[in-house]
Residue, then its C-alpha position, 0 to 999 in steps of 0.5 A: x446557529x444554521x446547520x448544513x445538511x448534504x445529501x451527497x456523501x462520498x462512502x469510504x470502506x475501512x479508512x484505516x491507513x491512507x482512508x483516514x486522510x481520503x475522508x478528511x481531503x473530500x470532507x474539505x471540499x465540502x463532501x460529508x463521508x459515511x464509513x463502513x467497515x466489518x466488525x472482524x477490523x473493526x475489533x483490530x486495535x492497530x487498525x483503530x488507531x487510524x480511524x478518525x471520527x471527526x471526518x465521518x457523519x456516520x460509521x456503519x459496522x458490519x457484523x456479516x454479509x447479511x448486513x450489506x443489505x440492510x447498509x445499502x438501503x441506508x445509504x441509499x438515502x443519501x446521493x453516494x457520489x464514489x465508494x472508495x476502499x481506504x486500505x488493501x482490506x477493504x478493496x472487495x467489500x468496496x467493489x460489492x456495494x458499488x455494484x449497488x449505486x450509479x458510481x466510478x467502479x471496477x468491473x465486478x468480474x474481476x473482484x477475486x483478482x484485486x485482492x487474491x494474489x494468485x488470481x490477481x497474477x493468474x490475469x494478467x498471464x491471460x492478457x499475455x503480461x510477464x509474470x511469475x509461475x506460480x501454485x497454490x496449496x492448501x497441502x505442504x506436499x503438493x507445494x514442495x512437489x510443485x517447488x521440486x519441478x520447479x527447476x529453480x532454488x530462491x521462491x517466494x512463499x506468501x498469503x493469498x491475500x495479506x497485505x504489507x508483507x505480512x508473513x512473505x517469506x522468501x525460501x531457498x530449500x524444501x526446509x525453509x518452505x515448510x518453515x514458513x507454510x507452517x507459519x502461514x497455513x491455517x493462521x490468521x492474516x494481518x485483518x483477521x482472516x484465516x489462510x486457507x491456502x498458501x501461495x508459492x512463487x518463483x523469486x522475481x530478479x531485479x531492481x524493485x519499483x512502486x508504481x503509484x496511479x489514480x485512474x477515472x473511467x480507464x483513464x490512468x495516471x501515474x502520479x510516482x515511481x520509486x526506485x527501492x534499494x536494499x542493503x540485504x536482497x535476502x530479507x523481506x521489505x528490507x529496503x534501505x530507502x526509495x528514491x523518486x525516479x524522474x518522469x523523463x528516464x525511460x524506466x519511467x516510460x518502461x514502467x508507466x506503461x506496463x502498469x497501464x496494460x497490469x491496470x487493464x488486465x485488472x479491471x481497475x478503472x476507477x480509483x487509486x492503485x498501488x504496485x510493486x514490479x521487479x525489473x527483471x531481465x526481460x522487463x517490467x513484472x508484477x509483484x503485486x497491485x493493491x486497488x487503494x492508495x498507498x499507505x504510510x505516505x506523507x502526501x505533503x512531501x509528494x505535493x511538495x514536488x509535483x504540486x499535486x499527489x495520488x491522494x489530492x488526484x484520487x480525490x479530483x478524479x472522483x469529483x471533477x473526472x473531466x478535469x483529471x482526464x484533461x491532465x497531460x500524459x508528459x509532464x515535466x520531471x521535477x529538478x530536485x531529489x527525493x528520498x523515502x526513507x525507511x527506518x529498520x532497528x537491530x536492537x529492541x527493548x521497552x521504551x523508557x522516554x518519549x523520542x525526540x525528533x528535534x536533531x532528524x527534524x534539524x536536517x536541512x533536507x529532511x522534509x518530514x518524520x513519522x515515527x510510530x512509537x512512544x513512551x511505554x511501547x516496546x522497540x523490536x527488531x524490525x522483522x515484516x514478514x512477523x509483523x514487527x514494522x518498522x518504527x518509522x519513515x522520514x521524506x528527504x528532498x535535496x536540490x542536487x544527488x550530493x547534498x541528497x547522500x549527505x543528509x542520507x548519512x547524517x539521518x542514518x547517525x541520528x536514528x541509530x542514536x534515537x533507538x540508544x537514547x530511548x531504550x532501558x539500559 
């Protein structure tokens, strides 16, 4: 039996999330992956549930700084083609060990604004881009005085550098600012790093939006936009559903091109990136930009649509750039719906049977389920700001806005009866 040996690799950094699909798309074009990540996610049991073994030829664990060194000179032995961060965790560490190797990078300058949320805004005020005030604090008085000067009642309280809406709280009062200062000053965030400093915002207005891009060499590329709508502005990442906003609308064009300007002021040139924007009354502003691909997305239902997808397009930017810089600016909306919708439980309790997806699945319209629990596991209620996720997604695509509502509804009956069907009574 011959065995084929490539000595150029592609390096994927903590390919938990959407990373574990990076390795597995790159390694189907013929790209060995090497993997790297730090022992503080390594030892995440959440996290491990992503890694996928198989699609790496070796997976290097670091203990500290001090171990950059060492895996550098490992790597060097290899032609390292692109280092890609695979989740929001791993964006720094990818950006430091680019910094060793003739690869697609991001200027290095601006590293602590690609992962620290208050310096992430702070450049973008510098590039003259609409943004929220902001403060940020290691002291509780210090953020209450700021918030009373404010001038205004709804603020946002979060991490600086978190992800997935781990501990954002949104506070109306000088009670609920202490209240969730507490809950984040000093703890760890959701990789296991402690929040030295909390950051306080003004509460941004307005229809949310997920700008999803790929970029290769300043060259960006808006693969989706979605529209997020709730049922309670109140709570945090409580969104209903996201729909896919169509590329001929002119808050596609809106949209598109303040986060070309947001990519800019970033220094994202290479690579994938995910952000959130407000639509407020004087137009696009950033929540926040992630420098990685999207997470919990099923990629299938996006190629389904355009024929192509952040993660099939982050892959071609990487290894053929002339070919995705050669992609036109305009192209045509698609003629059919699409809905992502989130799953969000009232009712919690031990799991007492496996969940059967048959009766979402025998939805005309439903193109795809993820589900994250099983037998054993415990249903909570769905609360992101303390870490209870969602328990599911589910992609809808319809031909027509009608039969996109009607199988909208029938999936909202089934999930309720799913939760009842599988809990002890």
């Amino acid at each position: 039996m011959n065995s084929i040996y490539n000595k150029t690799i592609i390096v994927i950094v903590s390919a938990f999330s959407s990373g574990a699909m990076l390795s597995r798309l790159f390694h189907g074009r013929g790209y060995p992956c090497v993997h790297v990540t730090t022992r503080r996610e390594w030892e995440i049991k959440r996290l491990q549930t992503y890694f996928d073994a198989d699609s790496f030829i070796k997976n290097y664990v670091l203990n500290g700084e001090e171990d950059i060194a060492f895996v550098v000179d490992e790597l060097k032995k290899f032609n390292v083609k692109a280092i890609l961060p695979g989740c929001e965790s791993g964006v720094r560490l990818a950006d430091t060990l680019c910094q060793y190797f003739s690869v697609p990078k991001n200027d290095y300058h601006l590293i602590d604004a690609r992962r620290n949320k208050y310096h992430m805004i702070d450049a973008i005020k510098k590039c003259h881009l609409l943004c929220a005030e902001q403060f940020k604090s290691d002291n509780l008085a210090a953020v209450l005085e700021w918030y009373k000067n404010h001038g205004k009642v709804r603020v946002v309280v979060k991490p600086l550098s978190s992800s997935s809406s781990d501990s954002v709280f949104y506070c109306h009062n000088e009670a609920e600012i202490q209240q969730a200062f507490q809950a984040i000053h000093n703890q760890l965030d959701m990789y296991n790093n402690q929040n030295s400093e909390v950051l306080i915002q003004e509460f941004l207005a307005g229809d949310e939006f997920i700008v999803n891009t790929v970029s290769r060499d300043g060259v960006h590329y808006v693969t989706d936009i979605w529209q997020g709508f709730s049922e309670n502005i109140d709570m945090v990442s409580n969104d209903s559903y996201a729909d896919l906003v169509h590329r001929e609308t002119l808050i596609h064009q809106q949209l598109s091109s303040y986060t070309m300007k947001v990519l800019d002021a970033l220094a994202i040139k290479n690579g994938a990136a995910h952000s959130e924007i407000r639509m407020t009354s004087k137009g696009p502003c950033l929540i926040e930009t992630g420098a990685r691909l999207a997470g919990k997305v099923n990629f299938a239902s996006i190629e389904s649509i355009y024929g192509y997808s952040q993660l099939s397009l982050t892959v071609e930017a990487m290894i053929e750039p002339e070919l995705f810089k050669k992609r036109p600016i305009a192209v045509s909306s698609p003629t059919r719906y699409a809905r992502y919708v989130y799953f969000f439980s009232n009712v919690e309790g031990d799991i007492v049977c496996e969940p059967d997806l048959s009766a979402m699945l025998a939805i005309d319209g439903v193109e795809s389920v993820t589900f994250s629990l099983a037998k054993g596991d415990k249903l909570r209620r769905t609360s992101k700001s303390y870490r209870s996720p969602r328990p599911g997604y589910a992609y809808l695509i319809a031909d027509t806005q009608e039969q996109l509502e009607r199988d909208y509804a029938a999936l909202r009956l089934v999930e309720q009866k799913l939760y009842s069907s599988i809990l002890d009574d």
